[in-house]
PyMOL CGO cylinders between C-alpha atoms (Angstrom):
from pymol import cmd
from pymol.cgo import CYLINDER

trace = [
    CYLINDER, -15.19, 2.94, -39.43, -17.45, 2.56, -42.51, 0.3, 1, 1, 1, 1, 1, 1,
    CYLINDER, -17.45, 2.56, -42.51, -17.78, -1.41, -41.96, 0.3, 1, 1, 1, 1, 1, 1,
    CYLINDER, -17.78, -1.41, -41.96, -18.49, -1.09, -38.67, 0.3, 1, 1, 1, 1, 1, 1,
    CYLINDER, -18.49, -1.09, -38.67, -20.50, 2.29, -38.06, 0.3, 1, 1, 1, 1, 1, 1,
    CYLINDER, -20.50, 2.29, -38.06, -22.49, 1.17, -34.92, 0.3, 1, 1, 1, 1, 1, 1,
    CYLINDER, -22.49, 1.17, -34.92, -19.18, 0.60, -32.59, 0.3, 1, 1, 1, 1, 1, 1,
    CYLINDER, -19.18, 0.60, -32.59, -18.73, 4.65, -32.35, 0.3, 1, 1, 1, 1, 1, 1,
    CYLINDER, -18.73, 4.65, -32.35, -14.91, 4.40, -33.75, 0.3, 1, 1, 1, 1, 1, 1,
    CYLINDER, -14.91, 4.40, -33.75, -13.23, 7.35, -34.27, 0.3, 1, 1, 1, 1, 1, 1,
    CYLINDER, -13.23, 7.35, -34.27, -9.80, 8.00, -36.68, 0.3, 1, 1, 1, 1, 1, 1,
    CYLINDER, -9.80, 8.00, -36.68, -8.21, 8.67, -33.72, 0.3, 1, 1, 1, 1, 1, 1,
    CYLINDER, -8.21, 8.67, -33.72, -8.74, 5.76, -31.55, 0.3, 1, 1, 1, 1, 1, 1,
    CYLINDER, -8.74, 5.76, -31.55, -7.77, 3.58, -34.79, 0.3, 1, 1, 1, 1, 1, 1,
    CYLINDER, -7.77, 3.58, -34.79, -4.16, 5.14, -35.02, 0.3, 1, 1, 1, 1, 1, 1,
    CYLINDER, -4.16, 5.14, -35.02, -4.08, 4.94, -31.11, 0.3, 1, 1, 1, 1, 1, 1,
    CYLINDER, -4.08, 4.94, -31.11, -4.87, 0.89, -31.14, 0.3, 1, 1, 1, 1, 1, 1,
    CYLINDER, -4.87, 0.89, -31.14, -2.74, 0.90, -34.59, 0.3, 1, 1, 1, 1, 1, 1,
    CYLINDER, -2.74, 0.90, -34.59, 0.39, 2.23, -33.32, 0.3, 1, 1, 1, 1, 1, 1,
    CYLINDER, 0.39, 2.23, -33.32, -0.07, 0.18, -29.94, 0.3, 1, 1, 1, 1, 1, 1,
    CYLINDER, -0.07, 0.18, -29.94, -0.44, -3.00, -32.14, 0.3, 1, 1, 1, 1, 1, 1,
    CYLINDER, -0.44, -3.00, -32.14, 2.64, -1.85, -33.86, 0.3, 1, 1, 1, 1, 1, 1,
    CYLINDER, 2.64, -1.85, -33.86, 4.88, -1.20, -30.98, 0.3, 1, 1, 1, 1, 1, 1,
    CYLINDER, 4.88, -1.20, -30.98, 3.79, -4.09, -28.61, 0.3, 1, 1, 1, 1, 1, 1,
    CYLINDER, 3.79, -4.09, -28.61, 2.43, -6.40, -31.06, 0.3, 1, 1, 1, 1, 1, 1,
    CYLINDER, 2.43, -6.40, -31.06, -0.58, -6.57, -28.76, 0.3, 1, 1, 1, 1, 1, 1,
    CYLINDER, -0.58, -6.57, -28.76, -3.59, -4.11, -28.29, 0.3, 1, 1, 1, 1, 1, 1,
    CYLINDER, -3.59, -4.11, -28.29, -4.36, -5.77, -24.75, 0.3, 1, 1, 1, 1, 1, 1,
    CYLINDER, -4.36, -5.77, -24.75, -3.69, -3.59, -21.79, 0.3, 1, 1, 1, 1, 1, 1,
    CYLINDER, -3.69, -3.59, -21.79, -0.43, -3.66, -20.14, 0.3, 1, 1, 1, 1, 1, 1,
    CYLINDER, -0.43, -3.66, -20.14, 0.43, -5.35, -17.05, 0.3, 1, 1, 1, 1, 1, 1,
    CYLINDER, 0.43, -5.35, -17.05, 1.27, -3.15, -13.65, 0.3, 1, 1, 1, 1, 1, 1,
    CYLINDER, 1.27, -3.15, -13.65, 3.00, -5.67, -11.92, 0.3, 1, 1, 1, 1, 1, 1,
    CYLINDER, 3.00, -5.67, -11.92, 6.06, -3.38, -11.36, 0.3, 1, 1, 1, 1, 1, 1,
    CYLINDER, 6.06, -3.38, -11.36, 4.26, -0.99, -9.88, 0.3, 1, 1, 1, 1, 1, 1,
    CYLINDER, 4.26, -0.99, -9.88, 4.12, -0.94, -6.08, 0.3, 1, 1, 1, 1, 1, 1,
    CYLINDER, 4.12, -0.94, -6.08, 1.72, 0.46, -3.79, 0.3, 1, 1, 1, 1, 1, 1,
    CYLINDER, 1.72, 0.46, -3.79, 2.12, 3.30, -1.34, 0.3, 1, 1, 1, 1, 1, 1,
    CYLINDER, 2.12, 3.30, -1.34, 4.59, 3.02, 1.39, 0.3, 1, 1, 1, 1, 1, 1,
    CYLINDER, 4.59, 3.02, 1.39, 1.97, 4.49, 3.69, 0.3, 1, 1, 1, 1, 1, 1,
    CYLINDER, 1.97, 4.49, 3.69, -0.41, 1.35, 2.67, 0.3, 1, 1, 1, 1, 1, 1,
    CYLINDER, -0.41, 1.35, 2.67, 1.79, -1.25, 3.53, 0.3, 1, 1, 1, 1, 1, 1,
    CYLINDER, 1.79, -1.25, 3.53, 3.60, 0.12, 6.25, 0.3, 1, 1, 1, 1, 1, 1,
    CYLINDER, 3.60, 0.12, 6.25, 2.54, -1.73, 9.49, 0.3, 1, 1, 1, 1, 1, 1,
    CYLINDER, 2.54, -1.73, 9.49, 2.72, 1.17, 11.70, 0.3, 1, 1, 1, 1, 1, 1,
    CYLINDER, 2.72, 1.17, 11.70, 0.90, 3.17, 9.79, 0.3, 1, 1, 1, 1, 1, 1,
    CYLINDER, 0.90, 3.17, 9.79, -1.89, 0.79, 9.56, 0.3, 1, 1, 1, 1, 1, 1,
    CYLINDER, -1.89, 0.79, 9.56, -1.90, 0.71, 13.65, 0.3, 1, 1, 1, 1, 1, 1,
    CYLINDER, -1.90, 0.71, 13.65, -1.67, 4.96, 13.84, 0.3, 1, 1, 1, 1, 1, 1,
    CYLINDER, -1.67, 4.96, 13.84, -4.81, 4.52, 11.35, 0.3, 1, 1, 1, 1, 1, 1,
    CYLINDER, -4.81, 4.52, 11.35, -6.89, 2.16, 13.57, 0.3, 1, 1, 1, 1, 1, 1,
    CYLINDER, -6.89, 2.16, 13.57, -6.03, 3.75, 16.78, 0.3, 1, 1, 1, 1, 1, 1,
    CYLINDER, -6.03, 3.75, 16.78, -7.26, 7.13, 15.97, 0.3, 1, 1, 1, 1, 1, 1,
    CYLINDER, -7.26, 7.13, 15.97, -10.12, 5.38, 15.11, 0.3, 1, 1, 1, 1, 1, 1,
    CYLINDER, -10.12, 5.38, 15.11, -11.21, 3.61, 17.76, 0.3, 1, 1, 1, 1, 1, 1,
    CYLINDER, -11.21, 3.61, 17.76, -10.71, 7.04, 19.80, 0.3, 1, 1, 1, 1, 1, 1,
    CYLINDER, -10.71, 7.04, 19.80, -13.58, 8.69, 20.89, 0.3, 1, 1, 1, 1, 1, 1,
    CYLINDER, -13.58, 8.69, 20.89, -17.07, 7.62, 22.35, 0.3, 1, 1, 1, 1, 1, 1,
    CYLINDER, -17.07, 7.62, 22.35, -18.71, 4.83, 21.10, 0.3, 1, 1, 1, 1, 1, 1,
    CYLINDER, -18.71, 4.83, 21.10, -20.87, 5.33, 17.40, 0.3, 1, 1, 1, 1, 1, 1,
    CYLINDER, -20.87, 5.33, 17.40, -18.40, 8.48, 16.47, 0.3, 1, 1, 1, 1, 1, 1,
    CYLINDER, -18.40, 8.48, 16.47, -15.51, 8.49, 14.28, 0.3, 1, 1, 1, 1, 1, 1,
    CYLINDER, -15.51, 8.49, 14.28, -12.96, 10.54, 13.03, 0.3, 1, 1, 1, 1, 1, 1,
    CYLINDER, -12.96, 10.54, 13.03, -13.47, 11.89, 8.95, 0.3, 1, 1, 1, 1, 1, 1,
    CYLINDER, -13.47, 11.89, 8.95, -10.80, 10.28, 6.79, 0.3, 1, 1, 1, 1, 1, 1,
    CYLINDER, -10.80, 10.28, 6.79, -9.30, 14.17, 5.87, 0.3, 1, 1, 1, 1, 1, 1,
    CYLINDER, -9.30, 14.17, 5.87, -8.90, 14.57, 10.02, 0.3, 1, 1, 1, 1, 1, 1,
    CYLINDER, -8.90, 14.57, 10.02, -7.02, 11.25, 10.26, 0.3, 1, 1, 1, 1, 1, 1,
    CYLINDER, -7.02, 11.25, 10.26, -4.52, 12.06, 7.36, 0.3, 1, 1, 1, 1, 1, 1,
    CYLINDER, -4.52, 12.06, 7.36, -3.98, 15.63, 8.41, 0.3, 1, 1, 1, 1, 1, 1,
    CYLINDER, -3.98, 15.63, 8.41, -2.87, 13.87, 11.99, 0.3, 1, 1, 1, 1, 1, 1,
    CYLINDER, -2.87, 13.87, 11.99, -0.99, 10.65, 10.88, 0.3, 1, 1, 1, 1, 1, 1,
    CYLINDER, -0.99, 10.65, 10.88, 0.58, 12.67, 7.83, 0.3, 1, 1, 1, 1, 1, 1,
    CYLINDER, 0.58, 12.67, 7.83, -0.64, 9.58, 6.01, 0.3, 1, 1, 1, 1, 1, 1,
    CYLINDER, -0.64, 9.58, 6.01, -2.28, 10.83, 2.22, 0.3, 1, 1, 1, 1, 1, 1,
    CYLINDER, -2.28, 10.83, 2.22, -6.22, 10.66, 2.75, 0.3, 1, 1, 1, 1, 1, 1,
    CYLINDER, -6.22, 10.66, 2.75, -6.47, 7.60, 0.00, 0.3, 1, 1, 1, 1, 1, 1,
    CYLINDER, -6.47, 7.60, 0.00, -3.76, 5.66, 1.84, 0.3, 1, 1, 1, 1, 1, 1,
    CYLINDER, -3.76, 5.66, 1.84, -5.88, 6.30, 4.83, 0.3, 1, 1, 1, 1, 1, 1,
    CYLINDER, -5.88, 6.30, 4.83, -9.05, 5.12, 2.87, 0.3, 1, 1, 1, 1, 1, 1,
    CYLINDER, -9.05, 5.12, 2.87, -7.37, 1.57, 1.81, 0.3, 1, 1, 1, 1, 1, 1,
    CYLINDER, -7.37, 1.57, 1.81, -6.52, 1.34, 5.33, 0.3, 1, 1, 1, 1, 1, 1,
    CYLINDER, -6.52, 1.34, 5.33, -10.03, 1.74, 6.48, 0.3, 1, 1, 1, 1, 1, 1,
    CYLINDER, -10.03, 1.74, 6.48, -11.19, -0.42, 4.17, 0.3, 1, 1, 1, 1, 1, 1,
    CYLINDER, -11.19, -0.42, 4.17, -8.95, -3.27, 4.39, 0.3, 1, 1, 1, 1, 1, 1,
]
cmd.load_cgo(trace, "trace")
């Protein structure tokens, strides 16, 4: 901290990247390749529920994403990767 006094280091974050050094032998971030997205995401039938409710409706109007997940059941940021897909 005293060498380098413009990088904003605290004692803290030095025993946090100390101890991760120690235990992984790396301070890099870890990989999340194990983890796998929601169900609701990659389900194909959910992703057609999503799109038909929102082509529904007149022309220039849609549905809000917290009306679409309240209907489908489908969790509103599930809906919201749908959408954006």
């Amino acid at each position: 901290m005293t060498k380098f006094p413009d990088k904003g280091w605290t004692t803290s974050s030095i025993n946090r990247s100390y101890k991760k050094f120690r235990d992984m032998g790396t301070v890099d971030r870890r990989q999340c390749s194990d983890r796998q997205r929601s169900a609701a995401c990659t389900d194909d039938e959910n992703i057609d529920r999503v799109n038909d409710i929102e082509s529904r409706g007149p022309a220039g109007t849609h549905n809000t994403v917290c009306e679409i997940s309240r209907e489908t059941g489908i969790p509103k940021s599930s809906v919201v990767r749908i959408i954006v897909r």
